[in-house]
C-alpha positions in Angstrom: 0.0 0.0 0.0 1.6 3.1 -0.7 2.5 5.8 2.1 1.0 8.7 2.4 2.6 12.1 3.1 3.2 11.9 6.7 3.8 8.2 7.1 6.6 9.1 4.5 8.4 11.3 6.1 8.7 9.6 9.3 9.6 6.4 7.5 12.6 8.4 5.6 13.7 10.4 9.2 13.9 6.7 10.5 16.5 5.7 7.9 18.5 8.2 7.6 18.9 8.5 11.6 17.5 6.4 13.5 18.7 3.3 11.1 22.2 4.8 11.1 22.3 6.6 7.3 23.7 9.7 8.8 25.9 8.2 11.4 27.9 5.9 8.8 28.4 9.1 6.6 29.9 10.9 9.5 31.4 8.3 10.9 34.9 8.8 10.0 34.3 12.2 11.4 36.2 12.8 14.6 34.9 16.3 15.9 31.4 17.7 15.3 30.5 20.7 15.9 27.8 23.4 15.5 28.0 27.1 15.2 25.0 29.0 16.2 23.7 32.1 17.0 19.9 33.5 18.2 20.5 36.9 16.5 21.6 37.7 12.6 24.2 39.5 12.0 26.3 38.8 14.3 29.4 37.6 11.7 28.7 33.7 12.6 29.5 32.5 9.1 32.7 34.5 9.1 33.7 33.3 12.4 33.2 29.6 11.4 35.0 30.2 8.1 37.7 31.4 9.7 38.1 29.3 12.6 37.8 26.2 9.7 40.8 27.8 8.2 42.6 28.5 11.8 42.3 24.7 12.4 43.5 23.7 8.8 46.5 25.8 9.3 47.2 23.6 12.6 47.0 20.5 10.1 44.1 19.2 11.4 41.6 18.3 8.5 38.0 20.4 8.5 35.0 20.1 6.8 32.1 22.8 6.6 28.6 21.9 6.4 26.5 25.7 5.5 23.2 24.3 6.9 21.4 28.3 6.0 19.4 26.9 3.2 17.8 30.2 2.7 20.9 32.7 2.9 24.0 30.8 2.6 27.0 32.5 2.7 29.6 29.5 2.7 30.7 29.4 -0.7 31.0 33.2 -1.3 32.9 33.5 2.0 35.6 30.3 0.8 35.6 31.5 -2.8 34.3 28.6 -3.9 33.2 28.4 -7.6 32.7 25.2 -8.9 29.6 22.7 -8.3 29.1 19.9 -5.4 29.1 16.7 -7.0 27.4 13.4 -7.5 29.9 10.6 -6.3 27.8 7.7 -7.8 24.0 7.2 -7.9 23.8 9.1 -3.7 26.8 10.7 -2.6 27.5 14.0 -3.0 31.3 14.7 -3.1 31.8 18.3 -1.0 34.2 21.0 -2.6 37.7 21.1 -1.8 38.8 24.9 -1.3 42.6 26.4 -2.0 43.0 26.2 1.5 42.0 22.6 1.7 38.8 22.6 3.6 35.9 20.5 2.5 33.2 22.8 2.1 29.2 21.2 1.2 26.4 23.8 1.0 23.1 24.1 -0.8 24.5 26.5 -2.7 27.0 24.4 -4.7 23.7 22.8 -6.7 21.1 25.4 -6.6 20.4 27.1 -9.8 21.7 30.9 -9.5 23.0 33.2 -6.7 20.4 34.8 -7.2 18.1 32.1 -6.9 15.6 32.1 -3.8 15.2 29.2 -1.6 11.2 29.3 -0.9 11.2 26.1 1.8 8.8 25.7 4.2 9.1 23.5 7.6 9.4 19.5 6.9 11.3 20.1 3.3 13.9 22.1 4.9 14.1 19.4 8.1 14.3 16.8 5.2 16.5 18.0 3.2 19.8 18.8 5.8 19.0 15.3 6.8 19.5 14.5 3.2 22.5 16.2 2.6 24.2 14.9 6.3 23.6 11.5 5.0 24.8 11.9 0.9 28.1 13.6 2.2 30.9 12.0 1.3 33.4 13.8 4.2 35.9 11.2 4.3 37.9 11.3 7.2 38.0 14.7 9.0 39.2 16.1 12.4 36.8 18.7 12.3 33.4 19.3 10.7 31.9 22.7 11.4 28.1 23.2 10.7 27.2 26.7 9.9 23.3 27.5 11.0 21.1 30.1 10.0 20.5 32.5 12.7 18.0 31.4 15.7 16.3 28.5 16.9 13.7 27.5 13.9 14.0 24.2 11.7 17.5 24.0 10.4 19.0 24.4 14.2 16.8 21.9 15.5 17.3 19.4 12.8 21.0 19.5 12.9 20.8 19.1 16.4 18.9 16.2 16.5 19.6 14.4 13.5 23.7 14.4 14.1 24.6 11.5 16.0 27.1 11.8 18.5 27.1 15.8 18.6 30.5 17.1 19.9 28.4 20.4 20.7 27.8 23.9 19.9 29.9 27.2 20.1 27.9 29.9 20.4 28.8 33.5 18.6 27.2 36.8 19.9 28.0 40.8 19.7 28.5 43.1 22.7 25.0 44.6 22.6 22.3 43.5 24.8 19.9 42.6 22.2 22.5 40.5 21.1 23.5 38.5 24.0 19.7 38.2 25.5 18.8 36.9 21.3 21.6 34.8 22.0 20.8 33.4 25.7 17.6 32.0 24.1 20.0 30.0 21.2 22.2 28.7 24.5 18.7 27.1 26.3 17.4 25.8 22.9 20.4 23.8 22.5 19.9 22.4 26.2 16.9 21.5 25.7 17.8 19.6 22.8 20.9 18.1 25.0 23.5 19.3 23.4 26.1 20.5 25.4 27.7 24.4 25.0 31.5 24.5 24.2 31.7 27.9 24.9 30.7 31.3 23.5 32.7 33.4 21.1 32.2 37.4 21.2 32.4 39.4 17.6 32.9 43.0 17.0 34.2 43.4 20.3 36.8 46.5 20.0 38.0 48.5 17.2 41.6 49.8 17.5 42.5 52.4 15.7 45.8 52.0 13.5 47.1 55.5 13.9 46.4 56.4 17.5 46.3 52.6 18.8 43.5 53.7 20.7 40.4 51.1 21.2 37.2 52.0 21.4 34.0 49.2 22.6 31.6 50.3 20.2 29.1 48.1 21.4 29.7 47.7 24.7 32.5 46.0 26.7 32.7 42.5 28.0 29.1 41.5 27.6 30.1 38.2 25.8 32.1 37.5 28.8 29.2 38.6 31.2 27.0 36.3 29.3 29.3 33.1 29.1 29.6 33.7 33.2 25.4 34.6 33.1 25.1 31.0 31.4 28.0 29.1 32.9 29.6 28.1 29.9 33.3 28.6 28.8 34.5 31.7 27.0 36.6 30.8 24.1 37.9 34.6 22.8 37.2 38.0 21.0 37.1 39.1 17.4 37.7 42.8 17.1 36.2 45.1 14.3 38.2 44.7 11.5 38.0 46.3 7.9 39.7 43.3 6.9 37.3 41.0 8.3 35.0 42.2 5.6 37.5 42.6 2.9 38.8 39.1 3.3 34.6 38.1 3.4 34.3 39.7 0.3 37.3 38.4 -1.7 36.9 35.3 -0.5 39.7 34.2 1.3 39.7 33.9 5.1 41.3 36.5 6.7 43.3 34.0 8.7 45.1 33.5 5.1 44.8 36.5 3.3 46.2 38.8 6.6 48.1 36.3 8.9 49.5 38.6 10.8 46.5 40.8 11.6 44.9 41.0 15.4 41.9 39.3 14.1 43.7 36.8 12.2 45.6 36.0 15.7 42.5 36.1 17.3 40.7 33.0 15.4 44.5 31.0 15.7 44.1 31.4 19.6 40.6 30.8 19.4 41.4 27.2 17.2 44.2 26.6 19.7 41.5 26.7 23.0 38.8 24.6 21.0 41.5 21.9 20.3 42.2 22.1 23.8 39.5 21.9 25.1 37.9 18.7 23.6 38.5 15.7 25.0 40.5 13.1 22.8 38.8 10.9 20.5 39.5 8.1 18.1 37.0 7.1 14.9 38.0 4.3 12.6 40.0 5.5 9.4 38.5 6.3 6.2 38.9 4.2 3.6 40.9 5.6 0.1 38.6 8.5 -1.2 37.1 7.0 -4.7 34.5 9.0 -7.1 32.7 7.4 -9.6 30.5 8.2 -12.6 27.0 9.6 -12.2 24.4 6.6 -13.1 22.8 8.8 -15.7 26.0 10.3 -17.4 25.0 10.9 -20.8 21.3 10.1 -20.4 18.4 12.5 -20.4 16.9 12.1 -17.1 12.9 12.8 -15.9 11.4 15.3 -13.9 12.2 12.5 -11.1 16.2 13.1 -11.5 18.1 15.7 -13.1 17.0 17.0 -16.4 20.5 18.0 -18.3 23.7 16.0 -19.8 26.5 15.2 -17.7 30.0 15.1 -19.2 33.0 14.0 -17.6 33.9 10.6 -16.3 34.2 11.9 -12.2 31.0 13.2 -11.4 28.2 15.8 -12.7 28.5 19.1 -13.2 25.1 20.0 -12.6 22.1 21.3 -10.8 20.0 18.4 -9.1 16.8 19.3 -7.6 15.7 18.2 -4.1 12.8 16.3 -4.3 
């Protein structure tokens, strides 16, 4: 008898977590770890991809999952231009930046940058639990998942459908609005037992180049106040940083575009207390990294697929839709 809607769904959740889909695809994963924030704008995505390339410069090896299905900023931010690909008939190989971190995002597939994701509740749910189970990581040391801001579907599905859930670090501004925004993300993730790593505070100070003065334009120390507030580690400060947004825009971290700025040395302490801090951890080793052909190279596939030609013998180079 066929399913209906509903009974669908829940069948498909039960696969891909509960039957152990997305815990074999991570499983040669040894750290994971989510970055989340209550409030927008608070620089999260910046933060993770720059503590990604802090922790790749300490040879450890890092993955980034960009779980904002409706803004994200991941590829843009790891100048990233080439497609995600299919690794066979399921897997989806994740991009391999300059830098050498593995980088997966909805935006490697989606048709456009310009392109508007219009998703609504379960499809959004079901489609990060998709992707966490098609990912072909490998074997990493770290995989960072970037999440859109607050406490709405994507937060709760990653935080519930990734077995074995290192935890979350938590990224806030000086301001008030921010770090009360923020004290909600810290009890959601409770709730949903994940445990808080610490808390990282952006735009904390700007210094000024000439006079060396710094000025806490924001507010000083509420980050700190808040980590103490929640009893939760405080992992470091980012300062305001033209270059911050430069490196953003140009797409190169500023970690690797301006080494030996304050804010560079900021995110290299900050990778230095998160390695630190977790406790060691073994996963079994990943087996030789192999990609094969698409199943439908070549072949004109329904509206059930892919509808376009595929043409080279490692992958696709194309956009497939969720369904």
């Amino acid at each position: 008898m066929d399913l209906n809607r509903n009974d669908f769904i829940k069948k498909q959740k039960d696969q891909l977590v509960n039957k152990g889909a997305i815990a074999d695809a991570l499983k040669h994963v040894k750290y994971k770890i989510a970055i989340l924030s209550g409030k927008g704008g608070v620089g999260k995505t910046a933060a993770t991809i720059n503590l990604a390339a802090a922790l790749k410069n300490k040879n450890f090896t890092v993955g980034v999952f960009d779980a904002d299905l409706h803004g994200p900023s991941i590829p843009k931010m790891l100048g990233i231009k080439q497609e995600a690909k299919l690794n066979g008939g399921f897997w989806l190989d994740p991009v391999v930046t300059d830098a050498g971190i593995k980088a997966l995002s909805v935006a490697l597939f989606w048709p456009g940058d310009m392109t508007p994701i219009m998703w609504r509740g379960q499809t959004k749910s079901r489609t990060i639990r998709q992707l966490l189970s098609a990912a072909k990581w490998g074997g990493l040391d770290f995989l960072l998942v970037d999440l859109p801001p607050g406490t709405g579907d994507e937060p709760i599905a990653i935080l519930k459908s990734i077995p074995d859930l290192d935890g979350v670090i938590i990224v806030t501004t000086p301001q008030e609005v921010s770090t009360l925004v923020c004290s909600k993300a810290i009890n959601a993730a409770r709730t949903l037992g994940a445990d808080i790593i610490g808390l990282i505070e952006n735009m904390s100070a700007y210094s000024c180049r000439c006079c060396q003065d710094t000025v806490h334009l924001f507010g000083k120390d509420k980050g700190k106040q808040l980590a103490r507030m929640m009893d939760i580690p405080f992992l470091g400060s980012i300062p305001i940083d033209p270059l911050f947004s430069e490196a953003a825009d140009s797409g190169v971290p500023i970690v690797n575009l301006h080494p030996e700025s304050t804010t560079a040395k900021s995110f290299v302490d900050l990778a230095q207390n998160l390695s630190e801090s977790l406790p060691p951890k073994e996963v079994p080793d990943a087996p030789p990294e192999e990609s094969h052909s698409c199943p439908g190279a070549g072949h004109h596939h329904d509206k059930t697929g892919c509808s376009h030609n595929h043409h080279d013998e490692t992958g696709c180079s194309h956009n497939h839709h969720a369904h």
